[in-house]
KEFI-531619 format. One record per atom (N, C-alpha, C): chain; x, y, z. Coordinates in steps of 0.001 Angstrom, whole numbers, always signed. Layout:
<recs>
+------+---------+---------+---------+
: unit :    east :   north :      up :
+------+---------+---------+---------+
:    A :       X :       Y :       Z :
...
+------+---------+---------+---------+
</recs>
This chain:
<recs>
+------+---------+---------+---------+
: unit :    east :   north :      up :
+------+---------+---------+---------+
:    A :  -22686 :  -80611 :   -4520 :
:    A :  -23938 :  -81016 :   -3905 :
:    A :  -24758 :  -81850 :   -4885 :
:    A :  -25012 :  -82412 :   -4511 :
:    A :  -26713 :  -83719 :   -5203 :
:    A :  -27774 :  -83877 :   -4382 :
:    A :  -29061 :  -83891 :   -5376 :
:    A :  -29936 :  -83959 :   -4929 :
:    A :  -30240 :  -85206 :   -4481 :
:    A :  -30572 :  -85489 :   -3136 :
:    A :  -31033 :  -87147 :   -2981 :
:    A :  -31197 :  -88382 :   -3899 :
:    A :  -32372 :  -87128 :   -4760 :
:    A :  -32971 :  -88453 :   -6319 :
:    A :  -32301 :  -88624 :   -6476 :
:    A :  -31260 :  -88251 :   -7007 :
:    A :  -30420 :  -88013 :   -7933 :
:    A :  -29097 :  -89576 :   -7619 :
:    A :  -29416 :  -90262 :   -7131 :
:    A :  -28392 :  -91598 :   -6328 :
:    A :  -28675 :  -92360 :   -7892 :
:    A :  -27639 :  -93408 :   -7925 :
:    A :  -27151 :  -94152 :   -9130 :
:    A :  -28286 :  -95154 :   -9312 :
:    A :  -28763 :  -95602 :  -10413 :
:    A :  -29616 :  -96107 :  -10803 :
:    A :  -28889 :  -97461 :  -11839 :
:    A :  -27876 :  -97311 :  -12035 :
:    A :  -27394 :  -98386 :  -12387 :
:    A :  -25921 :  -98292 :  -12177 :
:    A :  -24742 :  -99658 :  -12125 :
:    A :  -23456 :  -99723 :  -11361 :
:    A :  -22752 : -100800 :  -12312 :
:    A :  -21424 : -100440 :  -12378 :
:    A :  -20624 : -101874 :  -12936 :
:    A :  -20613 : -102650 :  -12073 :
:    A :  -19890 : -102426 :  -10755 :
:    A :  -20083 : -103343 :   -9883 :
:    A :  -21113 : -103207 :   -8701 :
:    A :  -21748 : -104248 :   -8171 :
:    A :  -22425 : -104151 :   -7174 :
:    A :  -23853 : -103351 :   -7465 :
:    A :  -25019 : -103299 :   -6518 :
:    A :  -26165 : -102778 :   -6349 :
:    A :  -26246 : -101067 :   -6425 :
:    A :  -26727 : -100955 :   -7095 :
:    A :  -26382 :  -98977 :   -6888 :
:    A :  -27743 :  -98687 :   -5682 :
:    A :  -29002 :  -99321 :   -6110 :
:    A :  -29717 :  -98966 :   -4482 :
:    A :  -30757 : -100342 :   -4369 :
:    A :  -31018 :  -99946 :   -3198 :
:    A :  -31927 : -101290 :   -2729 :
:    A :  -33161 : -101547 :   -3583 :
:    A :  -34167 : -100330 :   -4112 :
:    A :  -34495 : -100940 :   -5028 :
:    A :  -35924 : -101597 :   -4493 :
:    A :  -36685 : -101565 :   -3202 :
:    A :  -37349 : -102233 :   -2550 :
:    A :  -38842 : -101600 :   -2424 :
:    A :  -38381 : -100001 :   -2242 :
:    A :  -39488 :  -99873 :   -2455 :
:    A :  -40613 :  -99343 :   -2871 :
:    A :  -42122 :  -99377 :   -2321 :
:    A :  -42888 :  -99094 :   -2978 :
:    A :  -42988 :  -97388 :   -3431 :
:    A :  -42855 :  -97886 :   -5033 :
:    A :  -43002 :  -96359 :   -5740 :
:    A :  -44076 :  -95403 :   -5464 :
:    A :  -44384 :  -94296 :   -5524 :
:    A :  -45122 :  -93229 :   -5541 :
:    A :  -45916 :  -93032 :   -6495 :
:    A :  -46994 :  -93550 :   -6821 :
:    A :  -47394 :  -93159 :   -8046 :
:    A :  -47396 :  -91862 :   -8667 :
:    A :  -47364 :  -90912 :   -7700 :
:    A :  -48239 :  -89763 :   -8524 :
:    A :  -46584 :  -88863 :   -8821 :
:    A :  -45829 :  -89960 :   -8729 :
:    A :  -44065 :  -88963 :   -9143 :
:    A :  -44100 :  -89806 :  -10293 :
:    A :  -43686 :  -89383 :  -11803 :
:    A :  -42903 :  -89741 :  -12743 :
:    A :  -41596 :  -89706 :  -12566 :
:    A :  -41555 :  -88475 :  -11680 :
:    A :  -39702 :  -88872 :  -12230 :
:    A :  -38911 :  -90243 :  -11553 :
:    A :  -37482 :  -90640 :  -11859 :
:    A :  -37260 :  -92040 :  -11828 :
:    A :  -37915 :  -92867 :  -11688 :
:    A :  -39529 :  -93035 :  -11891 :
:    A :  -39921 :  -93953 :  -12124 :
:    A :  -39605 :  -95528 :  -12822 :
:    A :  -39862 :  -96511 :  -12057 :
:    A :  -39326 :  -97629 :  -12651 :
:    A :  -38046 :  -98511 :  -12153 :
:    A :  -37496 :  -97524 :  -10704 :
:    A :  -36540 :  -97870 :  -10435 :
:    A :  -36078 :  -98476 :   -9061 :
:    A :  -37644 :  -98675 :   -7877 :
:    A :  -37751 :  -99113 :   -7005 :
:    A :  -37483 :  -98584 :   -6303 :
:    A :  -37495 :  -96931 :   -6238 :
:    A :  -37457 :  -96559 :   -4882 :
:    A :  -38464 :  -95418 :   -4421 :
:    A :  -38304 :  -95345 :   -3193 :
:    A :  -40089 :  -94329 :   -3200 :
:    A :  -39380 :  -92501 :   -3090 :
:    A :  -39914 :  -91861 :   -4208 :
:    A :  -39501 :  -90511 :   -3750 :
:    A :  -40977 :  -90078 :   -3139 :
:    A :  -40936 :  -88644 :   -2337 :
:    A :  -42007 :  -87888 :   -1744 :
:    A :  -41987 :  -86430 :   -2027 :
:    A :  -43069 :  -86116 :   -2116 :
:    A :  -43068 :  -84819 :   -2689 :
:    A :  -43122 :  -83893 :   -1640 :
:    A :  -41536 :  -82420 :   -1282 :
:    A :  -41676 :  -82165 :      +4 :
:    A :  -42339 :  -81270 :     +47 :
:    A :  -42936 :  -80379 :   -1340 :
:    A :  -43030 :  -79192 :   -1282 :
:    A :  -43940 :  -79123 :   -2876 :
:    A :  -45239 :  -78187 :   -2977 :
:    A :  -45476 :  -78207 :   -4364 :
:    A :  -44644 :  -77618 :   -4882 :
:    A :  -45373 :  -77777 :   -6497 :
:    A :  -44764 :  -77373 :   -7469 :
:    A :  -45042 :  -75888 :   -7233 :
:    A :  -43768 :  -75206 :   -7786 :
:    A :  -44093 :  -73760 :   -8380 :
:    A :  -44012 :  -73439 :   -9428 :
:    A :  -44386 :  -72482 :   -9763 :
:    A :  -44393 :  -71753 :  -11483 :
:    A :  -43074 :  -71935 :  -11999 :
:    A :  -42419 :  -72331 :  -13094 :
:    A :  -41340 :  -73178 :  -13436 :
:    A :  -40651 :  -71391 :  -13470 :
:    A :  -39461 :  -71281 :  -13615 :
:    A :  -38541 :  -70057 :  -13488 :
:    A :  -37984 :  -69790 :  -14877 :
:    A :  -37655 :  -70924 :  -15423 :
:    A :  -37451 :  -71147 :  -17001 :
:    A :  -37950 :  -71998 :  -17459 :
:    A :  -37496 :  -71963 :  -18746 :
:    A :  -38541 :  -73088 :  -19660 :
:    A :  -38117 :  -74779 :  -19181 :
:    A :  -36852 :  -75286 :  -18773 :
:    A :  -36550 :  -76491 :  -18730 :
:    A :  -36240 :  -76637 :  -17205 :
:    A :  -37219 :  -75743 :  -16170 :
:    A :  -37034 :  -75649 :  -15277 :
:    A :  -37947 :  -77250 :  -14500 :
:    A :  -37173 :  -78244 :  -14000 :
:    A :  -38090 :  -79511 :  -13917 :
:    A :  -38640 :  -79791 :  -12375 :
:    A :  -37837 :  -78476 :  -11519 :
:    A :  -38597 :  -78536 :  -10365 :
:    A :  -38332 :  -79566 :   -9399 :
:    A :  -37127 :  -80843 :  -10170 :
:    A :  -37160 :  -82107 :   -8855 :
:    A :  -36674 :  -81700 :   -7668 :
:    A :  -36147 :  -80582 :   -7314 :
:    A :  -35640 :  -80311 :   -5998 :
:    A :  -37160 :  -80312 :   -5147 :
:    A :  -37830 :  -81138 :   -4863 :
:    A :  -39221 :  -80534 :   -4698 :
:    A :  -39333 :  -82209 :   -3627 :
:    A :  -38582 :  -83089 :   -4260 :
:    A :  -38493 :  -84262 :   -4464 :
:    A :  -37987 :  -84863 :   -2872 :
:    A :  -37897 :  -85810 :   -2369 :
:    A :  -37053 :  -86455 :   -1339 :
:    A :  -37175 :  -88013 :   -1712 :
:    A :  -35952 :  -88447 :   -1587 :
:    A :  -35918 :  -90123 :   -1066 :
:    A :  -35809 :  -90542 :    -194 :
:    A :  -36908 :  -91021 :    -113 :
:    A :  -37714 :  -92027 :   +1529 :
:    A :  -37042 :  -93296 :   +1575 :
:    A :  -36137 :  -93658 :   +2556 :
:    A :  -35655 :  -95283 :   +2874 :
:    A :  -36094 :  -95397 :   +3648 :
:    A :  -36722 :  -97019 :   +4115 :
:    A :  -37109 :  -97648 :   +5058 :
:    A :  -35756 :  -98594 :   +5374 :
:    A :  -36069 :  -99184 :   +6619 :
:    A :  -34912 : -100265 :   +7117 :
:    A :  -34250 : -100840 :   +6209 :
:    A :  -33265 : -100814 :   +5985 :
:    A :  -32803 : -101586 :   +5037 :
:    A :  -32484 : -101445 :   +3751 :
:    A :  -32824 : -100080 :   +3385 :
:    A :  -32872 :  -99708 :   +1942 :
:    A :  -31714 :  -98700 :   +1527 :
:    A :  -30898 :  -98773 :    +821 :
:    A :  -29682 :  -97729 :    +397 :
:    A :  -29991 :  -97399 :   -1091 :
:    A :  -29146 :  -96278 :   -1003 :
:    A :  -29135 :  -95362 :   -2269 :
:    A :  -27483 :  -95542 :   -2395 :
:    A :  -27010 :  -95280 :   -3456 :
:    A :  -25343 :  -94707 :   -3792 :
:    A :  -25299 :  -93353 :   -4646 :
:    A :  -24076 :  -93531 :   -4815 :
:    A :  -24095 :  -91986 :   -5079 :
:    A :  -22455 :  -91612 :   -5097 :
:    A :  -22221 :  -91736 :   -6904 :
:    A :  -20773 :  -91906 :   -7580 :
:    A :  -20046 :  -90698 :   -7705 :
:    A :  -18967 :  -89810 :   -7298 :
:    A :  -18765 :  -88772 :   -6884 :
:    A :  -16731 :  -89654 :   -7561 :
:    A :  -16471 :  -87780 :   -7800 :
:    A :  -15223 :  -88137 :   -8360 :
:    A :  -13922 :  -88216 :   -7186 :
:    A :  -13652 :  -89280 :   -6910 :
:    A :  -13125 :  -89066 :   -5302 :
:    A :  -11756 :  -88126 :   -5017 :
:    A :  -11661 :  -87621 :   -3198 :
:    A :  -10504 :  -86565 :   -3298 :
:    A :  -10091 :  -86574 :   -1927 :
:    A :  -10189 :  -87944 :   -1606 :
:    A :   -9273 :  -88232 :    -434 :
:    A :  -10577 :  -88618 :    +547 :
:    A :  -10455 :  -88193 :   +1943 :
:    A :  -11077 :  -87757 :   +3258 :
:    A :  -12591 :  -86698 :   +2757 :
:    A :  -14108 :  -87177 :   +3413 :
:    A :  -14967 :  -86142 :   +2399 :
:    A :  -15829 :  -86109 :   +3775 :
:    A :  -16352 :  -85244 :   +4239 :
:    A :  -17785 :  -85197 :   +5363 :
:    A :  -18733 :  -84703 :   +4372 :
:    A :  -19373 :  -85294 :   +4541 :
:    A :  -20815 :  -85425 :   +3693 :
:    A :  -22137 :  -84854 :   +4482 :
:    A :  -22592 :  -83429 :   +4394 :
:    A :  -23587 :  -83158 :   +4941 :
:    A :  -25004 :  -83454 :   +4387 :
:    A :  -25666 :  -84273 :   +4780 :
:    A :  -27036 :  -84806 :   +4500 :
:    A :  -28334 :  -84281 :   +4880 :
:    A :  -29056 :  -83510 :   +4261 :
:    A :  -30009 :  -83289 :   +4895 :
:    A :  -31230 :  -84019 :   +4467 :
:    A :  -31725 :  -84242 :   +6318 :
:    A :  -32748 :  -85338 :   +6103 :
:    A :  -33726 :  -84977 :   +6618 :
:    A :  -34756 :  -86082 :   +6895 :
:    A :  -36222 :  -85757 :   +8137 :
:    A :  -36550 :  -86918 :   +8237 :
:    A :  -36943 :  -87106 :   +9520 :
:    A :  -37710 :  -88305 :  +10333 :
:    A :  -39135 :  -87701 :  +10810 :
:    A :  -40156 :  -89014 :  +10764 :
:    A :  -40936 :  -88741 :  +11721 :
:    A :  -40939 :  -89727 :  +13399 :
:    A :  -40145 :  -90168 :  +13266 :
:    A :  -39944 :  -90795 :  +14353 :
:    A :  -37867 :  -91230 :  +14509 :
:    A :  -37658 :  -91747 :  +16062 :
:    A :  -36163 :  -91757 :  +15932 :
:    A :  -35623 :  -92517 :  +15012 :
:    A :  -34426 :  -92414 :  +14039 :
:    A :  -33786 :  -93528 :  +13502 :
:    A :  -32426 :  -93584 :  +12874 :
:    A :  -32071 :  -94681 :  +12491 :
:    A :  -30329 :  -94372 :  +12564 :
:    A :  -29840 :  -94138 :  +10790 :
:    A :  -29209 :  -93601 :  +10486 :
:    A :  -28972 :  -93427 :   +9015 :
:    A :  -27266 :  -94062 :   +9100 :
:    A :  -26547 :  -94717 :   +8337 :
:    A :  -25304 :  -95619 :   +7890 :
:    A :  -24772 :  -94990 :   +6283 :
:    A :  -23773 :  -94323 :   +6412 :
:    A :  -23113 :  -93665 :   +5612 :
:    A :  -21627 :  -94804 :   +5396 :
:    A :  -21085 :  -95167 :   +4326 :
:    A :  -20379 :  -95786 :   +3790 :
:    A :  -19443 :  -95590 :   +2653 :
:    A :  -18587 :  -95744 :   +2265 :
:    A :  -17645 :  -95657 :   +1375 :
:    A :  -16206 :  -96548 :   +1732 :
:    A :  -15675 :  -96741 :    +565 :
:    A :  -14334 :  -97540 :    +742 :
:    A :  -14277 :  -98574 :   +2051 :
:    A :  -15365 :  -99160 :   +2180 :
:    A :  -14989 : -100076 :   +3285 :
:    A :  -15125 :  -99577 :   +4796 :
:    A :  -15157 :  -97993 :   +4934 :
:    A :  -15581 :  -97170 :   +6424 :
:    A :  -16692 :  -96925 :   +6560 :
:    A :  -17432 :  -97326 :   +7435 :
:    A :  -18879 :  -96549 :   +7653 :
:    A :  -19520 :  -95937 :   +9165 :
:    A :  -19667 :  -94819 :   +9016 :
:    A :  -20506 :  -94112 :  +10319 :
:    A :  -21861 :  -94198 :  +10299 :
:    A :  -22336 :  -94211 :  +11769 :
:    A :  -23751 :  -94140 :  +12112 :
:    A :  -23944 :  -93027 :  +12741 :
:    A :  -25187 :  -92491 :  +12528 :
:    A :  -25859 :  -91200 :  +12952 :
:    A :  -27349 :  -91461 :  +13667 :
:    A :  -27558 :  -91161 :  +14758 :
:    A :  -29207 :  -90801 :  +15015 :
:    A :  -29711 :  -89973 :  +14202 :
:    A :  -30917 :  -89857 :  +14215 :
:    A :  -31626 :  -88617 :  +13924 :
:    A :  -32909 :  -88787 :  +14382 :
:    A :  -32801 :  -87516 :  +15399 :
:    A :  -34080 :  -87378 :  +16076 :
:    A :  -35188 :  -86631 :  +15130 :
:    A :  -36889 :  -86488 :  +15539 :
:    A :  -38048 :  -86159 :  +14589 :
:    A :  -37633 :  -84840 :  +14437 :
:    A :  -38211 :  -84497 :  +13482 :
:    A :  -38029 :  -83233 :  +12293 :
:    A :  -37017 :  -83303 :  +11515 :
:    A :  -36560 :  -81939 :  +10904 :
:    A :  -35581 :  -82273 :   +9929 :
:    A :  -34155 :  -81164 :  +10234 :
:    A :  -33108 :  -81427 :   +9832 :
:    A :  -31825 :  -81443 :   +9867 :
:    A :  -30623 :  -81936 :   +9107 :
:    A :  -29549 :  -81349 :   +9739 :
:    A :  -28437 :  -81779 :   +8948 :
:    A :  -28035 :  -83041 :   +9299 :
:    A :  -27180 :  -84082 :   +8690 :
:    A :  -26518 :  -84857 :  +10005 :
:    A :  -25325 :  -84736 :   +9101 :
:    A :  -24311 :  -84989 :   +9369 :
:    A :  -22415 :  -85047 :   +8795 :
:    A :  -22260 :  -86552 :   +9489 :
:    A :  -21294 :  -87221 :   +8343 :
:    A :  -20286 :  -88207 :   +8478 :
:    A :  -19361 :  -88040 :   +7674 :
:    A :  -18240 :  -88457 :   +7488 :
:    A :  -16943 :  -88701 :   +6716 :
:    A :  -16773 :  -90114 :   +6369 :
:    A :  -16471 :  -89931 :   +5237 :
:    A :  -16020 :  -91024 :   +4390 :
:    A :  -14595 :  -90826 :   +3550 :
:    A :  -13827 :  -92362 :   +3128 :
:    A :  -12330 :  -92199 :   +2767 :
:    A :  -12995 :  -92666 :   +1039 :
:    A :  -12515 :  -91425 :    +289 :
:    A :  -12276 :  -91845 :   -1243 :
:    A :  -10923 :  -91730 :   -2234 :
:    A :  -10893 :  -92978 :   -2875 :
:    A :   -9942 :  -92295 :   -3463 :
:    A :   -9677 :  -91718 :   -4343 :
:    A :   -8722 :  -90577 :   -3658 :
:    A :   -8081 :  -88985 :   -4943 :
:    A :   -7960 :  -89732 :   -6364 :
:    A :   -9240 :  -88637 :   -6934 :
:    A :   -8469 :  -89126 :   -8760 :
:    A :   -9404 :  -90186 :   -9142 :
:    A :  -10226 :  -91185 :   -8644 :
:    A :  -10920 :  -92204 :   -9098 :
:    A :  -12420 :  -92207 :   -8911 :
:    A :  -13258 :  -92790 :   -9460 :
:    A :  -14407 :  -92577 :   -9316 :
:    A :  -15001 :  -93260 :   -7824 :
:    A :  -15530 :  -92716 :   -7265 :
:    A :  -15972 :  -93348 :   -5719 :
:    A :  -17451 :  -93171 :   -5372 :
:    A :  -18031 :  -94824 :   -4792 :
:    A :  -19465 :  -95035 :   -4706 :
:    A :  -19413 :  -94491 :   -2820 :
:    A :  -20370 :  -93804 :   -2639 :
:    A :  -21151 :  -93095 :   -1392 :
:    A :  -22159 :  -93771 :   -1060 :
:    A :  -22217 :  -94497 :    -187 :
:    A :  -23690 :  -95477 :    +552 :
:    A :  -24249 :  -95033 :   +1387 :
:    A :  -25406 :  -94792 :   +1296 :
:    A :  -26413 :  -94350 :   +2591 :
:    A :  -27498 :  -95143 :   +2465 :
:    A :  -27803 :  -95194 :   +4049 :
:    A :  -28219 :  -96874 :   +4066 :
:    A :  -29471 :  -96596 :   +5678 :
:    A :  -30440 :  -97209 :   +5067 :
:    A :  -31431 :  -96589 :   +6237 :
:    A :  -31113 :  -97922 :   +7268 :
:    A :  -30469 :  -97416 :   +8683 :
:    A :  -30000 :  -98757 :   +8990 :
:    A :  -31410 :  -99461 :  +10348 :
:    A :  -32047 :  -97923 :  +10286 :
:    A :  -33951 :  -98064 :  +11278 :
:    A :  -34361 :  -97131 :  +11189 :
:    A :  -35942 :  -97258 :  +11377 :
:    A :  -36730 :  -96251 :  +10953 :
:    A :  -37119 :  -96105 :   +9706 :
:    A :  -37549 :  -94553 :   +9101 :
:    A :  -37959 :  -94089 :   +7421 :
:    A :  -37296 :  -92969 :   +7832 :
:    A :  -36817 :  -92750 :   +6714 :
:    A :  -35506 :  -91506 :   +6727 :
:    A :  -35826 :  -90749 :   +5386 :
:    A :  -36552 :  -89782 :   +5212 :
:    A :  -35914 :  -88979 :   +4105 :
:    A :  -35092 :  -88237 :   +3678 :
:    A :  -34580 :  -88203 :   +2700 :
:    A :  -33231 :  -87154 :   +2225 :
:    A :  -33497 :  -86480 :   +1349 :
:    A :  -32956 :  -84835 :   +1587 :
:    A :  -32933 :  -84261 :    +364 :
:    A :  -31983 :  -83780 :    -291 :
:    A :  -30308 :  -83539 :    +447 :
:    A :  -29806 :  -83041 :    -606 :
:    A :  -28646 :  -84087 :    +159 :
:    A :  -27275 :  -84127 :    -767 :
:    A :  -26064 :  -84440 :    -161 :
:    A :  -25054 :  -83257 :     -67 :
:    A :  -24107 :  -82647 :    +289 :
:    A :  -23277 :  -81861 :    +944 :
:    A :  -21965 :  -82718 :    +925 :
:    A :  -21176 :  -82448 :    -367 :
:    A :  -19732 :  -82722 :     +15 :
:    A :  -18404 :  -82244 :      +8 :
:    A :  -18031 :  -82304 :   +1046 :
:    A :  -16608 :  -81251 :   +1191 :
:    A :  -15778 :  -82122 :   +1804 :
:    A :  -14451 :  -81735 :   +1170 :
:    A :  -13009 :  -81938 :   +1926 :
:    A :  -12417 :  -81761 :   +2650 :
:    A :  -12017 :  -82737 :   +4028 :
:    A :  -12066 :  -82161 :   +5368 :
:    A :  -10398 :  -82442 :   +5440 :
+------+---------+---------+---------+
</recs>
């Protein structure tokens, strides 16, 4: 599992995320890197000392905006995403050249797609706000 933030911030090849938009001020973390996180939930009393709390965090895409997300690949993967809308919109999941589309109606939920990686090599995961504002908070990946 990964946390939303948590998508590639830099790539050998190609764009790791869109990069577009407007940051959050009042988040430090990845700051600097063009994309807007939201805060879903306060802070709580830290649990340990290096306890940093970003699960707290979501990444907000608007139309057009993708995240990646480099995972050690192992064939065939459904990827459970959990997201939230405030209004309807479509989320675009990608890898190796295959990509599924998902609705997602208002509030929040799971949505699943599958993607082809390949066993043994390092493999980029695209999620891609294809309408609407979509937030995400965690990724979910298993071998189907």
């Amino acid at each position: 599992s990964l946390m939303a933030v948590d998508f590639d911030e830099f790539a050998e090849n190609g764009q790791p995320c869109s990069g577009t938009g407007a940051e959050n001020p009042a988040i430090a973390y990845r700051r600097g890197c063009g994309m807007r996180l939201e805060e879903v939930r306060e802070a709580k009393e830290k649990q340990f000392a290096f306890d940093s709390q970003w699960d707290r965090y979501a990444l907000s895409l608007g139309k057009g905006e993708f995240a990646r997300y480099t995972l050690e690949g192992c064939g065939r993967l459904a990827v459970d995403i959990e997201a939230g809308v405030q209004k309807p919109a479509v989320l675009r999941g990608s890898a190796g050249g295959a990509a599924e589309e998902r609705s997602l109606e208002v509030g929040e939920g799971t949505v699943s797609i599958s993607v082809d990686t390949e066993e043994g090599v390092q493999s980029s995961v695209c999620i891609t706000a294809v309408s609407g504002e979509i937030y995400l908070k965690k990724l979910h990946f298993r071998p189907v």
